[in-house]
LUMZA-280976 format. One record per residue: x, y, z of N, C-alpha, C, O in turn; residue number from 1. Coordinates in steps of 0.1 Angstrom, whole numbers, plus 5000, padded with zeros to 4 digits. Example, Ala and Ser with C-alpha at 12.3 -4.5 7.8 and 13.67 -1.06 7.14 Angstrom:
2
+------+------+------+------+------+------+------+------+------+------+------+------+-----+
:  n.x :  n.y :  n.z : ca.x : ca.y : ca.z :  c.x :  c.y :  c.z :  o.x :  o.y :  o.z :   n :
+------+------+------+------+------+------+------+------+------+------+------+------+-----+
: 5132 : 4943 : 5078 : 5123 : 4955 : 5078 : 5132 : 4967 : 5078 : 5142 : 4967 : 5085 :   1 :
: 5128 : 4978 : 5071 : 5137 : 4989 : 5071 : 5129 : 5000 : 5079 : 5134 : 5011 : 5080 :   2 :
+------+------+------+------+------+------+------+------+------+------+------+------+-----+
END
This chain:
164
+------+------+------+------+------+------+------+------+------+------+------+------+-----+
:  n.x :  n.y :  n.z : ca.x : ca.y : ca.z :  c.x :  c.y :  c.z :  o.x :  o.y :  o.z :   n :
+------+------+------+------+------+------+------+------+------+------+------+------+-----+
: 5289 : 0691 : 3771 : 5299 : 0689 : 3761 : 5302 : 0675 : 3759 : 5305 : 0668 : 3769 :   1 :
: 5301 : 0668 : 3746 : 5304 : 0655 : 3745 : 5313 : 0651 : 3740 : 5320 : 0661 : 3738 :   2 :
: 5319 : 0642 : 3736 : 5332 : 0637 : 3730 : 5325 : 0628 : 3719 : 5316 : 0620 : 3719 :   3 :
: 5336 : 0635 : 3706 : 5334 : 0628 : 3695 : 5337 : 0615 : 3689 : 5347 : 0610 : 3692 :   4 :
: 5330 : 0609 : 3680 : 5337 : 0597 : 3680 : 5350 : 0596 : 3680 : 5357 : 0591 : 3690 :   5 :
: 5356 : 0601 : 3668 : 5370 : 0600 : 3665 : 5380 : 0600 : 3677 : 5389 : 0591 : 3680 :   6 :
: 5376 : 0612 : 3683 : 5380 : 0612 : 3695 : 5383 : 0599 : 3704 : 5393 : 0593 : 3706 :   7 :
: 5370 : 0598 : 3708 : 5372 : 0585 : 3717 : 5376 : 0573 : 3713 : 5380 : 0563 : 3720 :   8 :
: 5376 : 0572 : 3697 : 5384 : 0560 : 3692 : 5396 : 0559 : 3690 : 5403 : 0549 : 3690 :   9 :
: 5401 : 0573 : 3690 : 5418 : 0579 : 3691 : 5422 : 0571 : 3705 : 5430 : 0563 : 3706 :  10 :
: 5413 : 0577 : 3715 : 5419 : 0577 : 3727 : 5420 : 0560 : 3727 : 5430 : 0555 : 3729 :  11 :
: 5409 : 0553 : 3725 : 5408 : 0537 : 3727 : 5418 : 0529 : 3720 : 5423 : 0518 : 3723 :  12 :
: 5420 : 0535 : 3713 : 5435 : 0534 : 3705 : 5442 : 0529 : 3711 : 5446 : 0518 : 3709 :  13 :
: 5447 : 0538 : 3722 : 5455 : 0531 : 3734 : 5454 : 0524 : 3743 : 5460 : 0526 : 3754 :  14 :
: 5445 : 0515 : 3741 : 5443 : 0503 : 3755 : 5441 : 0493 : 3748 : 5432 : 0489 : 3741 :  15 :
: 5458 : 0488 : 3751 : 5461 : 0479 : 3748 : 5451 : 0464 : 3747 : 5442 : 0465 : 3755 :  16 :
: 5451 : 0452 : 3740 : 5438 : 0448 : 3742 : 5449 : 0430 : 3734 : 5458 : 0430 : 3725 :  17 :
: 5443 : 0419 : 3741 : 5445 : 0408 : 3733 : 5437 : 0407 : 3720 : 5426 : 0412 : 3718 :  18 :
: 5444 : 0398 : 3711 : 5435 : 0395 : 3697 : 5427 : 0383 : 3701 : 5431 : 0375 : 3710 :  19 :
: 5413 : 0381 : 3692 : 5409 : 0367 : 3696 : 5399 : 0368 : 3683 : 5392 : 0377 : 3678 :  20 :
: 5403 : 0353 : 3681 : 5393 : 0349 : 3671 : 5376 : 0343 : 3678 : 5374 : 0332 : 3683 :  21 :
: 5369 : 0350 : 3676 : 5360 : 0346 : 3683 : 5350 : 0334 : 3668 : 5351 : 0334 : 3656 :  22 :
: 5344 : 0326 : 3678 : 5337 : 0316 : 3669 : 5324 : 0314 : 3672 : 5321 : 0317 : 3683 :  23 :
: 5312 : 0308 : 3661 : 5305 : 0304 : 3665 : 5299 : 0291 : 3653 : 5306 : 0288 : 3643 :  24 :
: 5288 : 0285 : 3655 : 5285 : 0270 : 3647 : 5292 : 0263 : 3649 : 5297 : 0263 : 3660 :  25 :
: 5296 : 0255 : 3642 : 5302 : 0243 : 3639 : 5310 : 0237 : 3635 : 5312 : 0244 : 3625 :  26 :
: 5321 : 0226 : 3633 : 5326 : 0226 : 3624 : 5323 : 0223 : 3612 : 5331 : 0225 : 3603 :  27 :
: 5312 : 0220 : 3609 : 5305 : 0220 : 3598 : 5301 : 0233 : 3589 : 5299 : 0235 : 3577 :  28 :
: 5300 : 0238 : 3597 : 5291 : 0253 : 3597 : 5298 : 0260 : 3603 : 5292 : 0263 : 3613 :  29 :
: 5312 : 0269 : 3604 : 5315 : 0277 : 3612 : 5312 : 0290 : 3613 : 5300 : 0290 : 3610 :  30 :
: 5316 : 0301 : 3616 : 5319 : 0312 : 3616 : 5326 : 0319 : 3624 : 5327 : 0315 : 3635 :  31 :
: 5334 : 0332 : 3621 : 5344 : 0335 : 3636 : 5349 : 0345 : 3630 : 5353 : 0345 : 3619 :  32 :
: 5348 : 0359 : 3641 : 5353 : 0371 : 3636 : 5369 : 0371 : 3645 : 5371 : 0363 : 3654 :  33 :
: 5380 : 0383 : 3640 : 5387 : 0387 : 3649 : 5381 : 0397 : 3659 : 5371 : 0403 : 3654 :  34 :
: 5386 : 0402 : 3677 : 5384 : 0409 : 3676 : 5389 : 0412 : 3691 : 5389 : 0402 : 3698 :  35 :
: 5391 : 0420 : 3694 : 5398 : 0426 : 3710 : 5391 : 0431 : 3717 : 5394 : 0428 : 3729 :  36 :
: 5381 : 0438 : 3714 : 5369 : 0440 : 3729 : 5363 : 0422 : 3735 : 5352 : 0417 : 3734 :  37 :
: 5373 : 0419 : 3740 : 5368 : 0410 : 3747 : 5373 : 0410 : 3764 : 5383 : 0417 : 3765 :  38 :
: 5369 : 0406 : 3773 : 5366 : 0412 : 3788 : 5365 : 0403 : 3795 : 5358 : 0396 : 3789 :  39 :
: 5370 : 0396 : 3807 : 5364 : 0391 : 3818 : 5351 : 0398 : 3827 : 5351 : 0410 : 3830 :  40 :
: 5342 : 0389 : 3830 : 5334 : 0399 : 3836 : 5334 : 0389 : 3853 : 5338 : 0395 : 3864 :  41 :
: 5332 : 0380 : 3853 : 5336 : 0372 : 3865 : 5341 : 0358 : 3867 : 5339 : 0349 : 3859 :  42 :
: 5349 : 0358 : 3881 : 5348 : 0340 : 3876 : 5341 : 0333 : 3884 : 5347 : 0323 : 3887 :  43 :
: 5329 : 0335 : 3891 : 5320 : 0329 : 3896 : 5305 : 0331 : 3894 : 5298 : 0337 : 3903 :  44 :
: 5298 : 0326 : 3882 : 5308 : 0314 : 3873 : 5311 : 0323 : 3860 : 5305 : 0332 : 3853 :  45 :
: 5325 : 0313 : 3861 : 5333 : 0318 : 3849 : 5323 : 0326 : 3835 : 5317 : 0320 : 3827 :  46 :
: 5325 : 0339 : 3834 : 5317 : 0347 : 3822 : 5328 : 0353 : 3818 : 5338 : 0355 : 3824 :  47 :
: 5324 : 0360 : 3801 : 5335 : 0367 : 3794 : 5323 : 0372 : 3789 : 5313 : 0365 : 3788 :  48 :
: 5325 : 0388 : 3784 : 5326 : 0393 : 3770 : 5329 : 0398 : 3763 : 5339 : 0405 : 3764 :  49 :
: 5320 : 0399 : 3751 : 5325 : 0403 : 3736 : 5319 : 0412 : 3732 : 5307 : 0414 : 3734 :  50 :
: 5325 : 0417 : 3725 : 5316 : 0427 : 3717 : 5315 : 0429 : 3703 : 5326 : 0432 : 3698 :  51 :
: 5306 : 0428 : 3694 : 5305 : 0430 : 3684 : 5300 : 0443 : 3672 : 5290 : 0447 : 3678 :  52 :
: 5301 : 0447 : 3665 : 5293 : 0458 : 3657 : 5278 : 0446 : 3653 : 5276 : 0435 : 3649 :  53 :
: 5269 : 0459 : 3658 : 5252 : 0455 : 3648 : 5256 : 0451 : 3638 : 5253 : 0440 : 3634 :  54 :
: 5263 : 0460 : 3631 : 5258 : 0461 : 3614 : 5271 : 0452 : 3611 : 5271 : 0452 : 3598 :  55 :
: 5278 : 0445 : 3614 : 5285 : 0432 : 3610 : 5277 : 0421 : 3601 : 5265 : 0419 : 3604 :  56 :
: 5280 : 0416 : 3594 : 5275 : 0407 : 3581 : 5272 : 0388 : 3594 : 5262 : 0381 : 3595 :  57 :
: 5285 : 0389 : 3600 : 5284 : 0382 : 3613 : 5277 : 0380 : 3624 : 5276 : 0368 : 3629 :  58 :
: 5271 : 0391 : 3629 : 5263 : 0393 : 3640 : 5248 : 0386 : 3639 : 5242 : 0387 : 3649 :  59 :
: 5243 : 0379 : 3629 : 5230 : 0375 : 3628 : 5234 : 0359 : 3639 : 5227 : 0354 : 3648 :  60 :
: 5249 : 0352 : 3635 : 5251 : 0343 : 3634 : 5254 : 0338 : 3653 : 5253 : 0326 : 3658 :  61 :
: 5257 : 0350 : 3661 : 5257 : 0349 : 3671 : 5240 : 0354 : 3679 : 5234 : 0364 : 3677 :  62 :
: 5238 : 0342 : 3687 : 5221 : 0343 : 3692 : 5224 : 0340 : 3708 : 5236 : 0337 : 3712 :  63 :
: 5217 : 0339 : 3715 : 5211 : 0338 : 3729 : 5211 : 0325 : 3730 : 5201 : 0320 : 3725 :  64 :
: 5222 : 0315 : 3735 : 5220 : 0302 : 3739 : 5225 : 0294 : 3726 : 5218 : 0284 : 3722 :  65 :
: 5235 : 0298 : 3721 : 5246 : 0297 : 3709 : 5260 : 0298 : 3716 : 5265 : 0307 : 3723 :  66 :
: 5264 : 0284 : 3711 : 5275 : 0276 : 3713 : 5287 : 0290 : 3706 : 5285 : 0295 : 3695 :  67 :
: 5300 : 0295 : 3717 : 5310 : 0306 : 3713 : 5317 : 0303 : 3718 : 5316 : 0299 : 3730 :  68 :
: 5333 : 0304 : 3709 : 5346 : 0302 : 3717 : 5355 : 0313 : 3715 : 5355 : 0318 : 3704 :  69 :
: 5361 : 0316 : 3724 : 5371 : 0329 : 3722 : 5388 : 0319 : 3723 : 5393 : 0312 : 3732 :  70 :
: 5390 : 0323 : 3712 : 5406 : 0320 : 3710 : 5415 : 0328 : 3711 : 5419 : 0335 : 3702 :  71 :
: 5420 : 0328 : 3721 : 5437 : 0340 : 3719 : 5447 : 0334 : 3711 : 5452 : 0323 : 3711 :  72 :
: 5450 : 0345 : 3704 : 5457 : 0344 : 3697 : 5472 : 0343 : 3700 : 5476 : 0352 : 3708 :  73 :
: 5480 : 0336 : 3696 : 5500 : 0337 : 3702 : 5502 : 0352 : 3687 : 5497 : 0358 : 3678 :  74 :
: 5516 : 0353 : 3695 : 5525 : 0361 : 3683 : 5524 : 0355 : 3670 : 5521 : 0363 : 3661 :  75 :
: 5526 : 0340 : 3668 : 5524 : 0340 : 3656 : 5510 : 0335 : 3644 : 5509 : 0330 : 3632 :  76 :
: 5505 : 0338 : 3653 : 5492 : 0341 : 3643 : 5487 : 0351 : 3644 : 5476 : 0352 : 3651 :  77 :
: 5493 : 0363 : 3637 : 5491 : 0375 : 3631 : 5482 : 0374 : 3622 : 5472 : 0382 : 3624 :  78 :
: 5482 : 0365 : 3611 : 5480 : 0362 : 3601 : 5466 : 0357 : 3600 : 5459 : 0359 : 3590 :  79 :
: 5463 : 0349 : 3612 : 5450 : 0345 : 3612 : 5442 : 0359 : 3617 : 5433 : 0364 : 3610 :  80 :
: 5446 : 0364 : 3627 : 5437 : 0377 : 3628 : 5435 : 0385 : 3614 : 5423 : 0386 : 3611 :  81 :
: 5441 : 0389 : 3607 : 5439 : 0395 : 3597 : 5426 : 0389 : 3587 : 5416 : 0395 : 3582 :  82 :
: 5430 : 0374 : 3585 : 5421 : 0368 : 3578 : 5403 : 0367 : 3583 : 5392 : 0367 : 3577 :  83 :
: 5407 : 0366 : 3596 : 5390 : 0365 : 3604 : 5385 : 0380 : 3603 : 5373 : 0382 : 3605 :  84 :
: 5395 : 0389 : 3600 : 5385 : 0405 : 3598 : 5388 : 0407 : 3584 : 5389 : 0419 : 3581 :  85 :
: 5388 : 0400 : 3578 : 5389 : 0405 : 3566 : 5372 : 0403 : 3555 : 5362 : 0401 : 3562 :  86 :
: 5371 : 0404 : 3544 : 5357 : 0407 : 3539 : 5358 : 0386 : 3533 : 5350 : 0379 : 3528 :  87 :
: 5367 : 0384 : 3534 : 5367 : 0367 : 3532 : 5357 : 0360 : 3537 : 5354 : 0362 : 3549 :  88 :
: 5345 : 0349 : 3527 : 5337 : 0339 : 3532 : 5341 : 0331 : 3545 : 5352 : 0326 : 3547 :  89 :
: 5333 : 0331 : 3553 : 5334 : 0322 : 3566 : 5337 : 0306 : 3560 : 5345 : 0301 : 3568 :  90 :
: 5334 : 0299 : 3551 : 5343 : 0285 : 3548 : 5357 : 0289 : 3547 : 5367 : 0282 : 3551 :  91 :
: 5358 : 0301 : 3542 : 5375 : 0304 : 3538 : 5381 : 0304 : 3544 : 5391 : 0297 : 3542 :  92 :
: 5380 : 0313 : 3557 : 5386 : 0317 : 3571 : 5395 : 0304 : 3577 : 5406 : 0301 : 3579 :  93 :
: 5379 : 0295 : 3578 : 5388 : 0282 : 3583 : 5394 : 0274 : 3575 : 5392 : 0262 : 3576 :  94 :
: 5405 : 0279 : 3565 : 5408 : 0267 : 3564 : 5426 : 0274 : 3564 : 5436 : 0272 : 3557 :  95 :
: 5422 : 0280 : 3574 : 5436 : 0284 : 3579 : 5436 : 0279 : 3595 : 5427 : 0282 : 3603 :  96 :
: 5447 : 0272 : 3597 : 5448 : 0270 : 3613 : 5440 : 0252 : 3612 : 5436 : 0245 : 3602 :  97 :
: 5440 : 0250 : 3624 : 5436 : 0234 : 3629 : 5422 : 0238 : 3642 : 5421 : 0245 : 3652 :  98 :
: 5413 : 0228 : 3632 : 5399 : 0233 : 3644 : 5393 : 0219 : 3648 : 5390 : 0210 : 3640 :  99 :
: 5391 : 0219 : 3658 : 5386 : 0209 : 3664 : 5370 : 0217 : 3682 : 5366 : 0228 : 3685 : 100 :
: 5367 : 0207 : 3685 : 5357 : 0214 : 3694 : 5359 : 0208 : 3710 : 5366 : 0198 : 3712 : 101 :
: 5353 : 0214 : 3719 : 5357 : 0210 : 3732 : 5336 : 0207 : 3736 : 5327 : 0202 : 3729 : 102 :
: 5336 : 0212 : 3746 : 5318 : 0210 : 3751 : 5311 : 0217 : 3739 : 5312 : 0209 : 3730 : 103 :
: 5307 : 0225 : 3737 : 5296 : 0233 : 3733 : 5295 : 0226 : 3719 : 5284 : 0222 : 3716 : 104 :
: 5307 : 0224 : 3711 : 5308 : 0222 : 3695 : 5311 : 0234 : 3682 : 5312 : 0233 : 3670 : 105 :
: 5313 : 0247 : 3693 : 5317 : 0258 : 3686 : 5330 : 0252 : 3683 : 5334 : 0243 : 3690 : 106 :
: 5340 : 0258 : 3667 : 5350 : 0260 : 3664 : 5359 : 0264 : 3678 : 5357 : 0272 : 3687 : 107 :
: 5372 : 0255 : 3676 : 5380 : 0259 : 3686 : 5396 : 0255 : 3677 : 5398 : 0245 : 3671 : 108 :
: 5408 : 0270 : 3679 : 5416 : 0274 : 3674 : 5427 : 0263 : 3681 : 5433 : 0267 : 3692 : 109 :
: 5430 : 0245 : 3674 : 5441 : 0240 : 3680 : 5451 : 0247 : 3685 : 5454 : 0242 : 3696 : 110 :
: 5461 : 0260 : 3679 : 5469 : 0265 : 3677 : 5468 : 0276 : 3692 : 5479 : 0278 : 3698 : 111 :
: 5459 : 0281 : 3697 : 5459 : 0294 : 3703 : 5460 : 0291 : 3717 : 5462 : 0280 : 3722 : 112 :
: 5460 : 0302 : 3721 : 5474 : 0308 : 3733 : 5463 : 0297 : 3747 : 5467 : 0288 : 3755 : 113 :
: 5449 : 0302 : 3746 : 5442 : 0298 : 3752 : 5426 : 0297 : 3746 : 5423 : 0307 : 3738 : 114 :
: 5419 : 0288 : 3747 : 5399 : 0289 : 3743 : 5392 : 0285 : 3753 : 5392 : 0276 : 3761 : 115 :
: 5384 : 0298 : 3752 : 5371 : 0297 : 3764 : 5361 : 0293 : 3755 : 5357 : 0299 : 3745 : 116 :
: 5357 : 0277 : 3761 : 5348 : 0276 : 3752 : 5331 : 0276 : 3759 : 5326 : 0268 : 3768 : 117 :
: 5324 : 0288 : 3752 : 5311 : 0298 : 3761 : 5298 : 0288 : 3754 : 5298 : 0280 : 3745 : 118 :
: 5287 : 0293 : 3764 : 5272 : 0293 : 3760 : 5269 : 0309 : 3763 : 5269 : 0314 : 3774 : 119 :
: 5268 : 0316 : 3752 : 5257 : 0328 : 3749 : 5246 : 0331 : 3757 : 5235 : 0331 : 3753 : 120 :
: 5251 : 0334 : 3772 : 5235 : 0338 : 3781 : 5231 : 0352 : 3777 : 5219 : 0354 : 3781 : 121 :
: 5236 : 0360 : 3772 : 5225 : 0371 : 3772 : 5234 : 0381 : 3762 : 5246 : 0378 : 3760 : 122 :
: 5229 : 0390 : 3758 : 5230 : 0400 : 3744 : 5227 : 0410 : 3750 : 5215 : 0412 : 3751 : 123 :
: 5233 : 0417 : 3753 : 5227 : 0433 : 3753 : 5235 : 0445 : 3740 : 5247 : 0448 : 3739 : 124 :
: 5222 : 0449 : 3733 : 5226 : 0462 : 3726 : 5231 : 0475 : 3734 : 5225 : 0479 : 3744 : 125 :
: 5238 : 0479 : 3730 : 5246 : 0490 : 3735 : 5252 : 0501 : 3725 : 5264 : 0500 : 3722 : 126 :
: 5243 : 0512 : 3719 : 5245 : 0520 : 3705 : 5250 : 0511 : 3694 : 5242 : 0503 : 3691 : 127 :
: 5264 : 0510 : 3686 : 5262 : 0505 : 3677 : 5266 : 0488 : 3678 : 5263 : 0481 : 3668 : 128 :
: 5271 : 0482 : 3690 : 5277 : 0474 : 3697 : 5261 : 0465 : 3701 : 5250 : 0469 : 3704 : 129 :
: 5267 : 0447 : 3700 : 5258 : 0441 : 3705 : 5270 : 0433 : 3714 : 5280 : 0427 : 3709 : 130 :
: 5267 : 0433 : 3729 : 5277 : 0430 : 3738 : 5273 : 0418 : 3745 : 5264 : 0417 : 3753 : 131 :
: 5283 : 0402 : 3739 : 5278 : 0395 : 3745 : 5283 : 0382 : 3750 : 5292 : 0375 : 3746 : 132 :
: 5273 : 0381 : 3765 : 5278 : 0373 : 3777 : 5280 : 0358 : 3774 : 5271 : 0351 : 3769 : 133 :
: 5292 : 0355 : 3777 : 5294 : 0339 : 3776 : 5297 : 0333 : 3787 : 5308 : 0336 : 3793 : 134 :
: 5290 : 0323 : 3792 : 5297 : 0313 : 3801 : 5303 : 0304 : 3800 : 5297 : 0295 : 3793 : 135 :
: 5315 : 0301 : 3805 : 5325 : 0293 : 3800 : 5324 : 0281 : 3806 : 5326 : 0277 : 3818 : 136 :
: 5321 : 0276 : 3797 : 5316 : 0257 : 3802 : 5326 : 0248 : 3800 : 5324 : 0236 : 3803 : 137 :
: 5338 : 0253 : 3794 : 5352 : 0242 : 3796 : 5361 : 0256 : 3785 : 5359 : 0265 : 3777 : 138 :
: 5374 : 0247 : 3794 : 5390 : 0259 : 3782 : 5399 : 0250 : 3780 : 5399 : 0238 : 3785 : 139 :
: 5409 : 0256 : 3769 : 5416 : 0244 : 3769 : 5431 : 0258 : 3768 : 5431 : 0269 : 3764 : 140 :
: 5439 : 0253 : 3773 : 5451 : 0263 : 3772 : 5463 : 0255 : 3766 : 5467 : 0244 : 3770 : 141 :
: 5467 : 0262 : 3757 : 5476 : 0262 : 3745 : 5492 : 0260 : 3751 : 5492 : 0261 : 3763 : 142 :
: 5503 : 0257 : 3746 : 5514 : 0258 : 3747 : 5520 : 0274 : 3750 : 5518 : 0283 : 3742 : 143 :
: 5523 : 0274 : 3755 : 5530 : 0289 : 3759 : 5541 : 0294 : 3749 : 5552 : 0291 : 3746 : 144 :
: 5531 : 0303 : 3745 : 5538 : 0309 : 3733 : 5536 : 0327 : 3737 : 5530 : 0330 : 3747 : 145 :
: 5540 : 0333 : 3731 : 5541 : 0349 : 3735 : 5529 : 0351 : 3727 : 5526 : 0344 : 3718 : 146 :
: 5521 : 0365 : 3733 : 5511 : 0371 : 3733 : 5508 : 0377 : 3721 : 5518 : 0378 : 3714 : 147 :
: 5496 : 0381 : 3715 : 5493 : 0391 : 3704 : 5487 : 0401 : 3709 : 5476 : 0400 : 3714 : 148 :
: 5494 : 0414 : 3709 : 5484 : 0422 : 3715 : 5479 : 0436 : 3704 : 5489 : 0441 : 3698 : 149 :
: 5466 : 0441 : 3700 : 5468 : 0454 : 3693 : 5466 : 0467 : 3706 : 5458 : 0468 : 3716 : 150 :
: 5475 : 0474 : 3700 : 5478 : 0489 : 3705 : 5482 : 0503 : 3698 : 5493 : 0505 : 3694 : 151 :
: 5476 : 0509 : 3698 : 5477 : 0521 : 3686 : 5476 : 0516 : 3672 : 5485 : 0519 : 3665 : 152 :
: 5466 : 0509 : 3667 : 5463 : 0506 : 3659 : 5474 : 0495 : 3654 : 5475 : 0494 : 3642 : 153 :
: 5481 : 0489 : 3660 : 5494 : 0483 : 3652 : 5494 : 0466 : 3662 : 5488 : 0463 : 3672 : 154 :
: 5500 : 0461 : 3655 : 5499 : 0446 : 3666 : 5515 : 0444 : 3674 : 5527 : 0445 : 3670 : 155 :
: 5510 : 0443 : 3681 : 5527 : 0442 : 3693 : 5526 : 0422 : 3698 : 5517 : 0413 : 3700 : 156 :
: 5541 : 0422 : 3697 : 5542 : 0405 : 3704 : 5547 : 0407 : 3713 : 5556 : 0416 : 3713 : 157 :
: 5543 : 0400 : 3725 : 5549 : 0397 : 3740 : 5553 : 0381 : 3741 : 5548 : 0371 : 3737 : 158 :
: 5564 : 0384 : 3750 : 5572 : 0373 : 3750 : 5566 : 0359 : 3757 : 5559 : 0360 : 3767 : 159 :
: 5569 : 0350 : 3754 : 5564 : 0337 : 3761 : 5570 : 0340 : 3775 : 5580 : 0347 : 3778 : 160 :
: 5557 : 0332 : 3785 : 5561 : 0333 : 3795 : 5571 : 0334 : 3805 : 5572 : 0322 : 3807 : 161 :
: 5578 : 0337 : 3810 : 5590 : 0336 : 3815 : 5603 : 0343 : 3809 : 5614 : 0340 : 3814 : 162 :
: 5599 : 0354 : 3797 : 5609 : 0352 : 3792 : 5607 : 0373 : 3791 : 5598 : 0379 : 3786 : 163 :
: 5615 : 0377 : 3797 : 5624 : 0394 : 3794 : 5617 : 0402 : 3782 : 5622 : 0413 : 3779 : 164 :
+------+------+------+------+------+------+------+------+------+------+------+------+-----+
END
């Protein structure tokens, strides 16, 4: 007996998950989806990943040994997540928010909570999902601001650190 999609998307529904604008190119050339399947996988040495849909318009743009930064997002940039999933041109995207670059030269979100900024070691397809490994070759962590998290389909804010 198997479980249906719906199903299992209902249920994933509820795990809870940070927002992150994920990036790749340049600032000349950017690109950067929102998106919450993002993972630690170890920190020695430091790897993350991501996950993307195949059939994303995006996905050609991320490759094997391509410069990626994962941006967390604060409470208040709601606003930018919406915009990076939205059907909006990649020049468009950025020209919301302040982008500057750390090692790699991927886009990096002045604004956000924290940026891992990755090199692309490996891609694995996984059904409709292309799942992929970044090593984090420098971060830069943001001002402490409260969290963005989605949960049941809705976005929840968590409070700056320290705070009830």
């Amino acid at each position: 007996m198997g479980i249906d999609a719906r199903t299992y998307r209902d249920a994933m529904a509820r795990l809870g998950a940070a927002v992150n604008v994920v990036t790749t190119g340049t600032l000349e050339d950017p690109a950067g989806f929102t998106a919450s399947a993002v993972c630690s996988v170890t920190d020695a040495p430091p790897t993350l990943l991501v996950c993307v849909n195949r059939a994303s318009r995006i996905r050609p743009r991320f490759r094997e040994g391509a410069a990626m930064c994962i941006n967390v997002l604060s409470a208040a940039q709601q606003e930018i997540s919406g915009i990076f999933a939205s059907a909006r041109e990649q020049h468009e995207r950025f020209a919301f928010g302040h982008w500057a670059t750390l090692t790699t030269g991927a886009p990096v979100l002045e604004e956000a909570v924290t940026s891992f900024d990755c090199r692309i070691e490996r891609i694995v397809e996984v059904g409709t999902h292309s799942v992929m490994f970044g090593a984090v070759e420098s971060l830069r962590n943001g001002d402490s601001h409260g969290g963005l998290i989605y949960f049941n389909r809705t976005y929840h804010i968590l409070p700056p650190s320290g705070e009830a």
